[in-house]
C-alpha positions, 0 to 999 in steps of 0.5 A, a space after each residue: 408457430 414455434 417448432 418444438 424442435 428450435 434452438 433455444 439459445 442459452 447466451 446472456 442477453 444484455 437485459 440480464 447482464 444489466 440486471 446482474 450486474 447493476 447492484 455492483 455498479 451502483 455498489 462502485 459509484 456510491 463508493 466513487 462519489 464518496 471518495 470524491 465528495 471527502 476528497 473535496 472536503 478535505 482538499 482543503 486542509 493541507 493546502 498552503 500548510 504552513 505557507 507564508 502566503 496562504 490565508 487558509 486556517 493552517 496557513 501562516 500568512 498571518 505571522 508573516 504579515 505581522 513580522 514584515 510590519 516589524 521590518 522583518 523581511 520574508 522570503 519563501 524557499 522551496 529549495 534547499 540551494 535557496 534555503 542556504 543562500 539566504 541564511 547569514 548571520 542577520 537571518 533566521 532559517 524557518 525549516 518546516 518540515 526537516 523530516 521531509 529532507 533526505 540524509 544528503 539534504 540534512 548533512 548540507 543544510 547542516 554544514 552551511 548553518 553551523 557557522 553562519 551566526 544566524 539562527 535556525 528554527 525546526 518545527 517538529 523534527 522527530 529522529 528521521 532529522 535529529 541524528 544530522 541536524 542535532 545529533 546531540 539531542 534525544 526525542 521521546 514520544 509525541 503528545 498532544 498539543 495543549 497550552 503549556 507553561 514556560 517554566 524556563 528563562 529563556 527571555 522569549 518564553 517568559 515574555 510570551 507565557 503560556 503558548 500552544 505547543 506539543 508534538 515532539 519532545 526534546 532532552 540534551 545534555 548540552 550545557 547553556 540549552 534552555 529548555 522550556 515548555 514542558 509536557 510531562 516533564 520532557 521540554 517540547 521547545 529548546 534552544 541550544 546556543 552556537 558553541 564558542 569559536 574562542 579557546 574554552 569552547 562552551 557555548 556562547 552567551 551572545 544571542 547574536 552568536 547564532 542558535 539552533 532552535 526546536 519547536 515540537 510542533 508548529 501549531 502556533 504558527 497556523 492562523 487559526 491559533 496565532 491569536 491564542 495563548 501567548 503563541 503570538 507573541 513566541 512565534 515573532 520573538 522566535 522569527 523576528 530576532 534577524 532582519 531577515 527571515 528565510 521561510 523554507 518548505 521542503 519539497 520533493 520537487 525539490 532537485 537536491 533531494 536527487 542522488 548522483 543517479 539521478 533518484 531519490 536518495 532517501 525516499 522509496 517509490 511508496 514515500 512519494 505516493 501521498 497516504 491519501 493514495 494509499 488508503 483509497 486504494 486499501 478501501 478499494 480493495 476492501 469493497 471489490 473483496 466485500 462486493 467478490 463475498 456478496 455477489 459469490 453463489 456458496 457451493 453446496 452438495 450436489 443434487 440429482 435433477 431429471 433433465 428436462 428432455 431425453 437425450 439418447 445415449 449414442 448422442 451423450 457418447 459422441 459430445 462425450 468423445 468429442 470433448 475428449 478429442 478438443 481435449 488431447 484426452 486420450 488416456 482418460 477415453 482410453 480409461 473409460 473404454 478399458 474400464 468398461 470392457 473389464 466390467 463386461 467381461 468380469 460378468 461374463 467370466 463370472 468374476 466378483 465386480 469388486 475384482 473385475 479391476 485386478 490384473 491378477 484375477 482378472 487376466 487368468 480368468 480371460 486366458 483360461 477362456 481364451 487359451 489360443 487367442 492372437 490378442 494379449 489380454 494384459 496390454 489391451 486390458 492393463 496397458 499405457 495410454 494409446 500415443 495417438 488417435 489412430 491407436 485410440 481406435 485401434 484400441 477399441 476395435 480390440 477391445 471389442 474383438 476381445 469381448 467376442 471372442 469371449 462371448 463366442 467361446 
């Protein structure tokens, strides 16, 4: 039989934390599973992207195949060393994501391709690369890819026909450009000849001079549109006009893209975290915030409850006193002491208990009782804070040495 007396232990047992805190977990590893499941969807969308050797629907292997069986030769560069190495006047440059390159990259590759002769090709430059590798061009804002009429000269474009193109736009007042492929009336392709070495320096007529052209997007290229449209037929006049054709991807790998210090010249530690990241970790904080909102217990008014057992008063002042000393709180002990002595002595002296707590009232009254007393009822009443456990005490003793004198009297 259980002794009315026993300890109850008020500690959560394992049982209720695990009914507590399941909701959560289950909460958490709904949340898990769905950023693993459409991560693994979407595993796939960016890889090989652009790549010449991947078969995946945004690869390009497809138009590489197609440009080796005319002769044309392919080699994929990872790095900008590699990239500017293999350009020439019998190559063409494929850069496929120039905004990727840092400020340091840009001005290299520029340097070496303007006076090669061969041709360089941008897919989507937008004016985080503009302003070094085509300083004279202007960008407007990006539209959508959709099937677009030449409505130029340029020999590729009206052989090809209408082609997938879109993304970024491209204007320049540079003489002999030819601008073709509009979207809302602003050209998304643009080639802009080599200048002329010769005295009258405009630019050259010669296609074997060398030219810089700009795609405002590289749809054409993924293998799931080439058979569309004319893009086909754009993508191998554009890529095949060298015998050699230089595929680059830049990468952050990449060790060009380091500065004399050994980092990143133009990227900040946020760039080289992938977007994915970023999201997945703002819908993180969003759940934790929603489950923190869900599992909170709203405070309301306070409600006086009867405890369920007596407690004796002796032992509420001793757990009381003693949370004060594991506190160091000697000036709020010393406060309720003080406290309580003056409201005992404002009924003995028949002071209002609206002014047992003033100094002025309440010290006259004491001394008037009290003419010839050894303790000073201002600094035991209305004085600091005891320094220490021994004046605490000390305290209290004159606190109660005080109250007798004024009941005796």
């Amino acid at each position: 039989m259980t002794s009315p007396h026993s300890p109850t232990s008020l500690a959560p047992t394992p049982r209720l934390l695990w009914t507590r805190s399941r909701g959560l977990l289950l909460a958490l590893l709904l949340l898990v599973a769905a950023g693993v499941a459409l991560a693994a969807l979407r595993s796939g969308d960016q890889h090989g992207r652009l790549d010449p050797r991947s078969a995946d629907p945004y690869g390009s292997r497809a138009v590489a195949e197609l440009l080796r069986d005319q002769g044309v030769t392919v080699t994929v560069a990872t790095t900008l060393h590699e990239a500017t190495d293999g350009a020439g006047p019998d190559a063409t440059l494929l850069v496929t994501n120039p905004d990727l390159l840092t400020s340091a990259q840009q001005h290299t590759l520029s340097a070496r391709t303007s006076a090669t002769g061969g041709r360089t090709v941008l897919l989507g430059a937008g004016p985080a690369s503009l302003g070094t590798l085509a300083p004279e061009v202007r960008t407007g804002t990006p539209v959508p890819v959709a099937a677009q009429a030449p409505r130029c000269t340029l020999p590729a474009a009206v052989r090809a026909g209408s082609a997938d193109l879109g993304g970024e736009r491209y204007e320049t007042d540079l003489p002999g450009a030819d601008s073709c492929y509009p979207s809302e009336g602003t050209p998304t392709l643009l080639r802009i000849p080599a200048p002329n070495t010769g005295s009258t320096g405009m630019p050259s007529t010669d296609p074997a001079a060398g030219d810089l052209v700009l795609l405002g997007s590289p749809d054409l290229l993924y293998n799931n549109r080439l058979a569309q449209q004319g893009n086909a037929s754009l993508a191998l006049q554009l890529l095949g006009s060298r015998a050699h054709l230089v595929w680059y991807l830049p990468s952050l790998s990449d060790e060009s893209a380091a500065d004399a210090d050994g980092g990143d010249a133009g990227s900040t530690f946020l760039d080289l975290i992938p977007s994915g990241w970023l999201w997945a970790t703002l819908q993180l904080f969003v759940a934790a915030l929603l489950a923190a909102v869900w599992r909170a217990r709203r405070l309301g008014p306070l409600v006086t409850e009867r405890l369920p057992v007596a407690i004796r008063a002796s032992e509420s002042t001793e757990g009381r006193a003693r949370l004060y000393r594991k506190a160091n709180a000697r000036d709020h002990a010393a406060t309720a002491l003080r406290t309580a002595c003056r409201d005992r002595l404002a009924r003995l002296l028949g002071v209002p208990p609206t002014k047992a707590h003033q100094p002025d009232i309440l010290i006259p009254a004491v001394s008037a009782r009290l003419p010839h007393t050894d303790h000073d009822p201002a600094t035991l009443l209305f004085g600091p804070a005891p320094t220490g456990d021994a004046a605490l005490i000390r305290l209290a003793d004159q606190l109660d040495a005080l109250e007798r004198e004024v009941r005796t009297s």
